[in-house]
Backbone as a ProteinNet text record, in pm:
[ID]
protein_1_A
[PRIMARY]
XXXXXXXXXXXXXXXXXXXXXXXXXXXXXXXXXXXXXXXXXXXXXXXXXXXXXXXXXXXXXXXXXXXXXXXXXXXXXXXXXXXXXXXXX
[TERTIARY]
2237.6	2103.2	2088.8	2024.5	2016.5	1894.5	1905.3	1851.2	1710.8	1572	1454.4	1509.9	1568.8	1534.7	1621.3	1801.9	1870.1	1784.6	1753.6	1747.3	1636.5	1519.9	1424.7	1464.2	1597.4	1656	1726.9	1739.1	1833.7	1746.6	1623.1	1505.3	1429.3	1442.2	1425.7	1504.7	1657.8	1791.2	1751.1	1706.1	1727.7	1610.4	1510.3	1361.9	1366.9	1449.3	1440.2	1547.7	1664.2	1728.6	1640.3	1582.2	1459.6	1405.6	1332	1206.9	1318.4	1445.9	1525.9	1543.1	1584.8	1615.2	1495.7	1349.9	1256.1	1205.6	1214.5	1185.3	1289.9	1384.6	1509.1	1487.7	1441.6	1413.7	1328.2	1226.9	1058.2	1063	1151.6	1174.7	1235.3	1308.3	1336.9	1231.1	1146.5	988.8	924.6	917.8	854.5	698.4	593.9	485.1	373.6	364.1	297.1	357.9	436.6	448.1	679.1	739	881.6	916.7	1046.9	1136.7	1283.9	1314.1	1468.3	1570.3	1451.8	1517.1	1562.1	1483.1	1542	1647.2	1769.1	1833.7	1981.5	1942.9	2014.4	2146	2130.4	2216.9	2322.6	2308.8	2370.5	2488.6	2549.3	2739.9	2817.9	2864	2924.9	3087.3	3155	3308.2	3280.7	3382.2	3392.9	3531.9	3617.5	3745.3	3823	3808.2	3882.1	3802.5	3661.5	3627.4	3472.6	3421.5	3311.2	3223.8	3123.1	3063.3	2887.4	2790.2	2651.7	2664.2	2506.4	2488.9	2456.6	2402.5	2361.1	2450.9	2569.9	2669.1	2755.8	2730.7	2745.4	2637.2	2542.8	2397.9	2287.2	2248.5	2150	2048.9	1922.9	1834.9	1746.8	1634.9	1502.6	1404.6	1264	1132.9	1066.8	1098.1	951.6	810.5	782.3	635.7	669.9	515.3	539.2	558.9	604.8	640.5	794.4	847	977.5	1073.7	1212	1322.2	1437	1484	1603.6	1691.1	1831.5	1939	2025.9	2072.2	2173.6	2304.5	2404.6	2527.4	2606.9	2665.4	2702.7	2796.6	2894.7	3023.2	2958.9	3016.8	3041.3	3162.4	3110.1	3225.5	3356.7	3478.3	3596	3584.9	3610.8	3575.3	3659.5	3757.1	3825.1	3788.6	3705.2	3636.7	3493.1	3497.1	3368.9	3254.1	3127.7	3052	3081.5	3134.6	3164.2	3230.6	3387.2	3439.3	3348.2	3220	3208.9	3137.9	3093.9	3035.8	3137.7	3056	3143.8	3164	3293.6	3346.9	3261.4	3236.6	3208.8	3286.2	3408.8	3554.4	3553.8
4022.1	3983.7	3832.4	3765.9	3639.1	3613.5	3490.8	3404.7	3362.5	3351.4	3285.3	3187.8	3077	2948.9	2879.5	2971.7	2940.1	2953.1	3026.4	2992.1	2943.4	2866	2744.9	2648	2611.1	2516.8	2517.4	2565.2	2549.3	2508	2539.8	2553.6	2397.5	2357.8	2211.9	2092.6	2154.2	2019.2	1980.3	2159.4	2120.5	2098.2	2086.9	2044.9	1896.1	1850.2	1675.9	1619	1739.8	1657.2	1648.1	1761.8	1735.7	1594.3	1566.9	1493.9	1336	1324.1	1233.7	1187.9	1310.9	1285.5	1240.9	1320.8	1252.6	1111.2	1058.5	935.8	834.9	879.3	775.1	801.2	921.8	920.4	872.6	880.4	789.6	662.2	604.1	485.6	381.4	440.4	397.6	431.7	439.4	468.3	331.5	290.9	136.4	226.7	191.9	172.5	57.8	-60.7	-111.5	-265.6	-318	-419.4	-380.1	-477.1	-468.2	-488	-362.2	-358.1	-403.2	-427.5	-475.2	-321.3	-229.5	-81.2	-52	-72.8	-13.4	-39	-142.2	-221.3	-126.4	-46.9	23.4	76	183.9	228.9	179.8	15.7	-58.8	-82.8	-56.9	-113.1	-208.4	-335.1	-405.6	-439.9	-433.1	-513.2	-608.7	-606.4	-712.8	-727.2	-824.4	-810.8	-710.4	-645.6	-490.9	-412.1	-389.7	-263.2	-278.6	-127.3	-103.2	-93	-236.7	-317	-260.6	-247.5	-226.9	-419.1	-411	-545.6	-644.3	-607.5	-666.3	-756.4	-661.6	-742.2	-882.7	-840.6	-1011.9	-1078.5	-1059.5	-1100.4	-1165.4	-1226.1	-1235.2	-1142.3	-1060.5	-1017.7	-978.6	-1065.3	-1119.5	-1050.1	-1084.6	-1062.4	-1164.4	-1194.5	-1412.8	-1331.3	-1176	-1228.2	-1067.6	-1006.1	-837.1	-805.5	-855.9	-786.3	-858.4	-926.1	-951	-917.1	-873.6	-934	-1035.3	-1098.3	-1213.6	-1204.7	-1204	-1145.7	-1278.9	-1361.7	-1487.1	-1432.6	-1501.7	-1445	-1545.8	-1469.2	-1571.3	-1683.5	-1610.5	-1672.9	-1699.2	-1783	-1791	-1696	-1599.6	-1591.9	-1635.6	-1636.6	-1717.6	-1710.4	-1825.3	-1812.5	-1771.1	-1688.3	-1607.8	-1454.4	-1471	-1355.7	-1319.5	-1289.8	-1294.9	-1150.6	-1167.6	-1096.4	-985	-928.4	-811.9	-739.5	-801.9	-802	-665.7	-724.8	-638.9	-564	-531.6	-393.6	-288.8	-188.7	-46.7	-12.8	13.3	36.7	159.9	206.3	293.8	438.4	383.8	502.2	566
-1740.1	-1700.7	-1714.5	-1594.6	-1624.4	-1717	-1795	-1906.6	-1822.7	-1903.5	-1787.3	-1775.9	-1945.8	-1951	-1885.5	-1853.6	-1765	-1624.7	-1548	-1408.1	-1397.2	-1516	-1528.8	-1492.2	-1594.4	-1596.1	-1451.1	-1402	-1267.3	-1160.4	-1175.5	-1065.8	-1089.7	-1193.4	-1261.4	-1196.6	-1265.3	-1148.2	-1040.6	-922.6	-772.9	-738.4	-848.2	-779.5	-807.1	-936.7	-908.2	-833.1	-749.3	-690	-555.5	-510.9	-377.6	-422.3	-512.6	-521.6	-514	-548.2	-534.9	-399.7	-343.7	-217.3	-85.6	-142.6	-46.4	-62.4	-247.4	-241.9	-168.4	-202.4	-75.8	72.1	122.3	257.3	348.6	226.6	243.3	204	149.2	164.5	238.5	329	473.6	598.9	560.8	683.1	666.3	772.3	770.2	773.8	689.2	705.7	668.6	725.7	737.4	684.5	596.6	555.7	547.7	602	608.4	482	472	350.4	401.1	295.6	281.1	311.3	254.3	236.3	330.1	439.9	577.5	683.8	592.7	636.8	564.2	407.9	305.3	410.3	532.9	577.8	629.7	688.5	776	754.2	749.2	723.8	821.9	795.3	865.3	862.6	945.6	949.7	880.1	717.5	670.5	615	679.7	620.6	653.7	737.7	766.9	708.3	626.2	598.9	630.2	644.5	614.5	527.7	477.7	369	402.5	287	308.9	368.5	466.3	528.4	401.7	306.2	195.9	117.2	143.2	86.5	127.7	245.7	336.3	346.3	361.5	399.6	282.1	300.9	231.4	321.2	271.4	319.2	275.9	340.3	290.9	398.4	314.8	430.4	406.9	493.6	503.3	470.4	580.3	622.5	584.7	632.2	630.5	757.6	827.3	960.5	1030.6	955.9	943	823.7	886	816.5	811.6	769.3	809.4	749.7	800.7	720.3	759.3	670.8	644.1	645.8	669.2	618.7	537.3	417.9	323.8	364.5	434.7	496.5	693.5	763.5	890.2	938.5	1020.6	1092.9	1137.8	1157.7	1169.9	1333.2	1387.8	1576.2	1616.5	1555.6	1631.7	1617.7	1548.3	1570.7	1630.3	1751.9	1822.4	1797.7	1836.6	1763.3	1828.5	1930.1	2036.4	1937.1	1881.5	1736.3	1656.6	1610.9	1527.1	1587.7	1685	1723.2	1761.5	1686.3	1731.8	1855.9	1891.6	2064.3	2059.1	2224.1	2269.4	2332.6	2312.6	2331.6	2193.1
[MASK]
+++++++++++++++++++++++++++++++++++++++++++++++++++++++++++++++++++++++++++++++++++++++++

C-alpha cells in the first residue's frame, strides 16, 4: 500500500517542477517593457560551437522597447555574417 506522505511528497516535486517551468516560460513573453530574457534561447557560432548570445554579446536594454546586443570580439573578415546563419539544406 502506498504511504499518504510518500505520494504527498511526490505530488509536491512535480507541482514545483510545473510552477518552475511556467515561471521560465512566462518569462520569455514580452509584455510591455523589453527583457534581456527573451534573447535566453539564442545560440550563436562561436569558434566552432554553439554558445548562448550572451556569451559573446553584451546585451542590454537602453529603453523599454529596445534591445542592443554588442559583441565582445569583431568578427574575423573572413568570416562573413551569411557564415553564421543556419543553412537551409
Amino acid at each position: 500500500m502506498v504511504d499518504v506522505k510518500t505520494c504527498l511528497d511526490n505530488a509536491q516535486e512535480k507541482m514545483d517542477m510545473a510552477i518552475m517551468y511556467l515561471e521560465e516560460a512566462l518569462a520569455h513573453i514580452r509584455a510591455g517593457k523589453a527583457s534581456t530574457r527573451l534573447l535566453d534561447g539564442i545560440r550563436v557560432d562561436s569558434y566552432g560551437s554553439m554558445v548562448p548570445i550572451s556569451n559573446v554579446a553584451a546585451v542590454t536594454t537602453p529603453d523599454a522597447r529596445s534591445i542592443t546586443c554588442l559583441l565582445y570580439t569583431s568578427p574575423s573578415p573572413r568570416d562573413g555574417l551569411l557564415s553564421r546563419m543556419p543553412s537551409s539544406a
